[in-house]
C-alpha positions in Angstrom: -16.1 -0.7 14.7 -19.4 0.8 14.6 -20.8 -1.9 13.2 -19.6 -4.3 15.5 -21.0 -3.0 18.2 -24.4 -2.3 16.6 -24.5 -6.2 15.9 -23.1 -7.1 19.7 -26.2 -5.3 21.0 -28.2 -7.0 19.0 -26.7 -10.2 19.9 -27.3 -9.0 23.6 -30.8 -8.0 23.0 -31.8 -11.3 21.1 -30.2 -14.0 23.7 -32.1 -11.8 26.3 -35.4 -12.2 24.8 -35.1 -15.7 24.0 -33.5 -16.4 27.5 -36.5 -15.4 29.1 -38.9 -16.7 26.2 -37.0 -20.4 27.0 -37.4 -19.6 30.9 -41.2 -18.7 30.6 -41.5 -21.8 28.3 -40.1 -24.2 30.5 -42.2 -22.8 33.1 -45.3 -23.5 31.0 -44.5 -27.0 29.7 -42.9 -28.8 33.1 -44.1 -26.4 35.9 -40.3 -25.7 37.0 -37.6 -23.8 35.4 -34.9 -25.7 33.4 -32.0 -23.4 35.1 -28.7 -24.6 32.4 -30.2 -23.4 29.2 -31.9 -20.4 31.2 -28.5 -19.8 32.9 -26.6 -20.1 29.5 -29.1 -18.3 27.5 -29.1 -15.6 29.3 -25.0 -15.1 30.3 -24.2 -15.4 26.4 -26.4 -12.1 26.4 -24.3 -10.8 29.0 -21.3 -11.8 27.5 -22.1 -10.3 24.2 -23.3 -7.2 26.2 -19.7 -6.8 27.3 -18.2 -7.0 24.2 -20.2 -4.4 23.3 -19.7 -2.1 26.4 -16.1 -2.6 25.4 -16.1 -2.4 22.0 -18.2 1.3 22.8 -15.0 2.0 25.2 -12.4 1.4 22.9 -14.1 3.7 20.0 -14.5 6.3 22.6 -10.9 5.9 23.3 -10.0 6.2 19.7 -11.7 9.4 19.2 -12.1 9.0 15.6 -13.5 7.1 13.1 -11.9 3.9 11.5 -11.3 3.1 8.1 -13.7 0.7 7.9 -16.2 3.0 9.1 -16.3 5.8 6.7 -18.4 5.7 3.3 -15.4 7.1 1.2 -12.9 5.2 2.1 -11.2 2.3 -0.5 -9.8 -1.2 0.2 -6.2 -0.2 0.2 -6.6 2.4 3.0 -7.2 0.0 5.7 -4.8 -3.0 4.1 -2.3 -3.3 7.4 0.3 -6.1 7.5 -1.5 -9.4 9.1 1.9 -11.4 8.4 3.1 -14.1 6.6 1.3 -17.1 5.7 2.5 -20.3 3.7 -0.7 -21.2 1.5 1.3 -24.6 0.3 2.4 -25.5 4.1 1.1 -28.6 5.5 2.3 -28.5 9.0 -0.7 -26.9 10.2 -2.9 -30.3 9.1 -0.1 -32.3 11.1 -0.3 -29.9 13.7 -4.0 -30.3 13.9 -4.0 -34.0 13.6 -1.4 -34.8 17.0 -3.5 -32.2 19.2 -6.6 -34.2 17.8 -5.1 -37.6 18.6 -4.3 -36.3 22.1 -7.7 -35.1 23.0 -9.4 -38.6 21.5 -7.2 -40.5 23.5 -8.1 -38.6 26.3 -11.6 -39.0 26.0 -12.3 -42.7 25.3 -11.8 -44.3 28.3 -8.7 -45.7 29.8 -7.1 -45.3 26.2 -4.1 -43.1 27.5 -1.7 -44.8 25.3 -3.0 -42.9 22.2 -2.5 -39.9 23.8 1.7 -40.7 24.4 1.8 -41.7 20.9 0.3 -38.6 19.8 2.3 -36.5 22.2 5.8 -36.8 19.5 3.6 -36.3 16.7 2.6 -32.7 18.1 6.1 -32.2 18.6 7.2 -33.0 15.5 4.4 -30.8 13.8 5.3 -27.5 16.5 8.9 -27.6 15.2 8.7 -28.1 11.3 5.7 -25.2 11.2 8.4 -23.2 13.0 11.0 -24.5 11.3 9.7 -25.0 8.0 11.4 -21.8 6.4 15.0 -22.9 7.3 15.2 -25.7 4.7 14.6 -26.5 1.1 13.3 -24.5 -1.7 12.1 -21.9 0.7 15.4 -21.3 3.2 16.0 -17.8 4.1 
């Protein structure tokens, strides 16, 4: 955790210097401030600045050091359970594709049709990712 905060404070120092570097430059070039990169620029350092104020909270919290923090530690120490995963499913590439098909047809214009064509395909994909345990070679 350590290190993830030393890297969100750099994060917060670097978008604050070039925030201001791309303010002052603006300045220089067209004699007025370009305020949606400055604004953006400079909130992404404030956003990574939180992170890191939180990140400082939560190890304070902790009062001790993580796993992942100490020099001795081995690989195994810090192996929780992150779950199950299906490396041969491919409902998530379905699942991917209906979402994708929604957004599309949202975005070209006036092409709402794609978008309720799409709409079964998503549900089709949600239910045999969920459901794709309770059939076949793989039932439980």
């Amino acid at each position: 955790m350590k290190s993830n905060i030393v890297i969100f404070w750099v994060l917060t120092a670097y978008f604050v210097v070039v925030g201001t570097a791309y303010t002052i430059f603006s300045w220089i070039v067209e004699n007025r401030i370009e305020w949606a990169g400055s604004t953006a620029i400079v909130l992404s350092g404030a956003l990574t600045g939180f992170i890191a104020f939180y990140l400082m909270l939560v190890q304070r919290k902790q009062g001790g050091v993580l796993v992942e923090d100490r020099l001795d530690s081995d690989i195994d120490d810090g192996d929780p359970e992150l779950g199950e995963f299906s490396p041969w499913s491919w409902w998530p590439i379905f699942l991917a594709f209906g979402p994708a098909l929604v957004i599309v047809g949202l975005c070209i214009g006036f092409h709402f049709w794609l978008s309720f064509l799409a709409l079964p395909l998503v549900a089709i994909g949600v239910v045999g990712w969920v459901f794709e345990y309770y059939r076949g070679n793989f039932a439980r």
